[in-house]
C-alpha positions in Angstrom: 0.0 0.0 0.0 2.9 2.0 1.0 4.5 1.8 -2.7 1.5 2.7 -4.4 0.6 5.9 -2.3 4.4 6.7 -3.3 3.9 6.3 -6.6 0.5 8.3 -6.9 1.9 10.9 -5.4 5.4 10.8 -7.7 2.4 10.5 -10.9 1.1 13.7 -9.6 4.4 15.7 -8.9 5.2 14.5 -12.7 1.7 16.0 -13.9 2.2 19.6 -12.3 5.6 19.5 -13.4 4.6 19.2 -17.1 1.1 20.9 -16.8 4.0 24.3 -15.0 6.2 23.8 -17.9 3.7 24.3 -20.3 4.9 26.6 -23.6 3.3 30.0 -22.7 1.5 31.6 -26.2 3.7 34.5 -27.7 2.2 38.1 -27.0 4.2 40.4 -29.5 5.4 43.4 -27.6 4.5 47.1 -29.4 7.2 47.9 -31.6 9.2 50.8 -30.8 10.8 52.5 -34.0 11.4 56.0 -35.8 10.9 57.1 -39.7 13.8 55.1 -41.9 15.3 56.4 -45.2 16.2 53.4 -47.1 17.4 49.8 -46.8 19.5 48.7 -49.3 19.2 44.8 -47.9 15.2 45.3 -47.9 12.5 46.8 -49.8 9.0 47.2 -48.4 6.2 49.8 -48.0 2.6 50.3 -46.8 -0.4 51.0 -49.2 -3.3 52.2 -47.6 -7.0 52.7 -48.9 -10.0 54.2 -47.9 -13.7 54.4 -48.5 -17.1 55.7 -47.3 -20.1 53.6 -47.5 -23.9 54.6 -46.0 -25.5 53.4 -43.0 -28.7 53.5 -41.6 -27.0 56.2 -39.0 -24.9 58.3 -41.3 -21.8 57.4 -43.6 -19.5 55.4 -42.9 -15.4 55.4 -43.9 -13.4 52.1 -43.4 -9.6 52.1 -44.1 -7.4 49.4 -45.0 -3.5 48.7 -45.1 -1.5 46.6 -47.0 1.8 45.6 -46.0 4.9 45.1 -49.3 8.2 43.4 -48.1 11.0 41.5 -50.4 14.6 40.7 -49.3 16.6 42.6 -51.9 19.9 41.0 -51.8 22.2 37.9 -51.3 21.4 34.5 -51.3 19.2 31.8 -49.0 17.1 35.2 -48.8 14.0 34.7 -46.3 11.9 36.8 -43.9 11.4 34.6 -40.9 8.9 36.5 -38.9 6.9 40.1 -39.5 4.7 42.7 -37.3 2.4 44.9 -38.2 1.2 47.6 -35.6 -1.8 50.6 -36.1 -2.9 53.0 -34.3 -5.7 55.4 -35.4 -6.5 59.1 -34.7 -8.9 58.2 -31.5 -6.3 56.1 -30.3 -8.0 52.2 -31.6 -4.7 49.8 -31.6 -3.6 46.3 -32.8 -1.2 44.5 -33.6 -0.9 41.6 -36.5 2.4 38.9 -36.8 3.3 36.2 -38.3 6.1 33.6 -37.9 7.0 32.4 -41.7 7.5 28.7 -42.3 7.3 28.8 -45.7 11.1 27.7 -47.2 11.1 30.1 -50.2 9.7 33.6 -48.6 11.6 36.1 -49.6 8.8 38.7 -50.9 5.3 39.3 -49.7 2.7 41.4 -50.0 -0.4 41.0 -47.6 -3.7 43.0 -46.4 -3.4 43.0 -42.8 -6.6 45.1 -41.8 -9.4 44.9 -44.5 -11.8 48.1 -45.0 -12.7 48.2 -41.5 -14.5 51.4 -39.6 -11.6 53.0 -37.4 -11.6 55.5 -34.4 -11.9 58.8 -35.7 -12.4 57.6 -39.4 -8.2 57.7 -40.4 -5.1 55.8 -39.0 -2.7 58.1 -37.0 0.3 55.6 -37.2 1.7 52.3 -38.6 4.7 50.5 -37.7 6.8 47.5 -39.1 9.1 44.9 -37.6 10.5 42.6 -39.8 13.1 39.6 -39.3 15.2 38.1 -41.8 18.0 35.6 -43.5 20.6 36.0 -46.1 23.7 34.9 -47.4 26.2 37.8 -48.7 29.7 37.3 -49.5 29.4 33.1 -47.7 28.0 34.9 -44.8 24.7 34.1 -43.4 23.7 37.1 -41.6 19.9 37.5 -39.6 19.1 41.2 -39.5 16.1 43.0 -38.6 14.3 46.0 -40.0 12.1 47.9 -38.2 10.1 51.7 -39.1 7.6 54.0 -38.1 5.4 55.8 -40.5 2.7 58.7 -39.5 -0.1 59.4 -41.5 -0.2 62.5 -43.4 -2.7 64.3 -41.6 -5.5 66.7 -43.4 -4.2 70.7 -43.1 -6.9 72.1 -40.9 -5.6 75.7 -41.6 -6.5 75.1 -45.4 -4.9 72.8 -48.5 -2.8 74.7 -50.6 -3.1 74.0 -54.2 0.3 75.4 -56.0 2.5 73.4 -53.9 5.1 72.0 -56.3 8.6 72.0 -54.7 8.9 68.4 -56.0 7.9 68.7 -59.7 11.7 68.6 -61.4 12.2 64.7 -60.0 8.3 63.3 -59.2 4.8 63.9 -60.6 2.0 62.5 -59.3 -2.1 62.4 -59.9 -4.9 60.3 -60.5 -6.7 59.0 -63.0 -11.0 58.0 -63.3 -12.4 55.4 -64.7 -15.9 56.9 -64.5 -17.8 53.8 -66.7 -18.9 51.6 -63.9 -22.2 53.1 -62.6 -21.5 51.5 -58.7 -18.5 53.2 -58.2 -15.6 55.8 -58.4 -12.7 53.4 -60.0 -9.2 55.6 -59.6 -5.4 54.9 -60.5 -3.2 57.1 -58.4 0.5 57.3 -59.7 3.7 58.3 -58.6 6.3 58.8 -61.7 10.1 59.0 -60.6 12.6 60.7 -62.7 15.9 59.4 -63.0 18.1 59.5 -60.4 21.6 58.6 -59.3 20.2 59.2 -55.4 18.3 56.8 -53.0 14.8 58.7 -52.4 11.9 57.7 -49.5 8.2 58.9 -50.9 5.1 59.1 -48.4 1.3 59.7 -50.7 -1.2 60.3 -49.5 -5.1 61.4 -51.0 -8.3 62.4 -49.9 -11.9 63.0 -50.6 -14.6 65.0 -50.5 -17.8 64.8 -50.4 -20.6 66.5 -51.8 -21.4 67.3 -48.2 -18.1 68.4 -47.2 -16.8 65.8 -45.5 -12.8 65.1 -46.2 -11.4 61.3 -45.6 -8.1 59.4 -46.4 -8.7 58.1 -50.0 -5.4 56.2 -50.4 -2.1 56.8 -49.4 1.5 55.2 -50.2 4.3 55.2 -47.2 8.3 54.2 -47.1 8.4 54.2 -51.3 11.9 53.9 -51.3 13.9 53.8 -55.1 16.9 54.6 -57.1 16.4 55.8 -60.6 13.7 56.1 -63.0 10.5 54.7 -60.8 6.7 54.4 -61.7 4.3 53.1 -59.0 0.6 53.3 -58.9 -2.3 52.4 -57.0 -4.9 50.9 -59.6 -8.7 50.3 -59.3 -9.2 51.8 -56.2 -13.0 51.7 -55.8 -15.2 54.2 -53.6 -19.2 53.6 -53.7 -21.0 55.8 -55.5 -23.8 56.2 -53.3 -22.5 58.9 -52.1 -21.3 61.5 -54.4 -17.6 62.7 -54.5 -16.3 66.0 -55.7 -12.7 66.4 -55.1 -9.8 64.9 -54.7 -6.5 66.3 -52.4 -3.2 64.8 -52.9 -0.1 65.5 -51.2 3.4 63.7 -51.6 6.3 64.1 -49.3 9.9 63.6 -50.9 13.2 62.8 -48.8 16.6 62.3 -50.5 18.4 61.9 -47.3 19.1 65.2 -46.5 16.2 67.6 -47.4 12.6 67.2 -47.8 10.6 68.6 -50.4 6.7 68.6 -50.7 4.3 68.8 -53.5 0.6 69.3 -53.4 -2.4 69.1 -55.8 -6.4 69.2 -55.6 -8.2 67.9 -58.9 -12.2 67.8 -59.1 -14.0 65.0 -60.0 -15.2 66.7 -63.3 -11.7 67.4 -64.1 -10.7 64.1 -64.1 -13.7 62.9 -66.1 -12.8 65.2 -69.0 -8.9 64.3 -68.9 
């Protein structure tokens, strides 16, 4: 009797041991980063889009994000594990990760938040965390890449029109295809001149309503290139429920050591007659 109290008791010890030793689940910490120029190892930025839709209550805008990343150079290239953090302007905020197990993943591009209603209608802030493999020169190396990207935020004190410091080395605008009778279908572009110099380009639009209302359309963030660049945005859609009359664009241009700022406002019945 004696032995076989001993060896409940040792069965038991055993079973809290293993039930205390348990893997915990991984909770991402918030990622803590600033706004990066370039990365010559690894190319990736955030596209963002925006719509308004109508509810029994009043309209509605949703925003979106989608996340671009490719290991640029070297060989065995592979990102190993990526983080995606928002915040919008009434202070809503999540996080999204993933660890990669995939043995070829060295580009991706993903939508981590689908049209979704956010606090205060726009995001405030989106950050990125990745983690990565390469080979360069026989040398494995892991790195990691993190930045920090704030939203271009509306100009409450007015939008000014004839903004066009950036003109000589990137033009930007949209274009309308008007035919669908559901929706507003646009192509926002970004054309980059040629250009011995590594540039960083944040985009972003909004629009108006008939009403006066002003929301984040689309928006590009941490476009960085070297030489002659195009990048665009295509089929965009916004409902057509409820009626849009103008467009605001503004684009932000870093070469490393200045910053330079263009800005345009195009009408709806502009663009249909381009």
């Amino acid at each position: 009797m004696k032995r076989r109290i001993i060896g409940g008791v040792l069965a038991l010890l055993l079973a809290l041991c293993f039930a205390g030793c348990k893997k915990k689940p991984y909770v991402p910490e918030r990622i803590i980063a600033e706004h990066e120029f370039f990365n010559e190892d690894f190319h990736t930025y955030i596209e963002l889009e925006g719509d308004i839709i109508m509810k029994d209550d009043g309209p509605v805008v949703r925003q979106g994000i989608t996340v671009l990343m490719q290991v640029l150079r070297g060989t065995g290239r592979k990102i190993t594990y990526y983080q995606i953090d928002w915040e919008s302007v009434a202070g809503d905020y999540d996080i999204y990760y993933h660890f990669a197990t995939e043995t070829d993943f060295r580009y991706r591009g993903q939508k981590f938040l689908p049209l979704t209603p956010v606090g205060g209608g726009a995001l405030s802030v989106v950050k990125a965390r990745f983690e990565y493999v390469h080979t360069l020169n026989e040398v494995p190396e892991k790195k990691e890449y993190t930045y920090a990207e704030e939203m271009i935020a509306f100009p409450e004190n007015g939008f000014a029109s004839d903004l066009s410091e950036t003109e000589d080395i990137v033009t930007f605008g949209a274009i309308l295809n008007d035919a669908d009778p559901e929706y507003y279908r646009f192509k926002y572009y970004i054309d980059h001149a040629d250009s011995e110099e590594a540039s960083h380009i944040d985009f972003q639009v909004w629009a108006e309503t008939a009403d006066g209302l002003v929301f984040p359309a689309f928006g590009i963030y941490h476009y960085a290139t070297t030489g002659k660049d195009f990048m665009s945005g295509s089929d965009k859609k916004i409902s057509k429920e409820i009626e849009i009359v103008k467009l605001y664009m503004k684009l932000v241009y870093h070469d490393g050591g200045t910053v330079r700022t263009g800005q345009r406002v195009i009408t709806i019945e502009e663009l249909r007659t381009a």
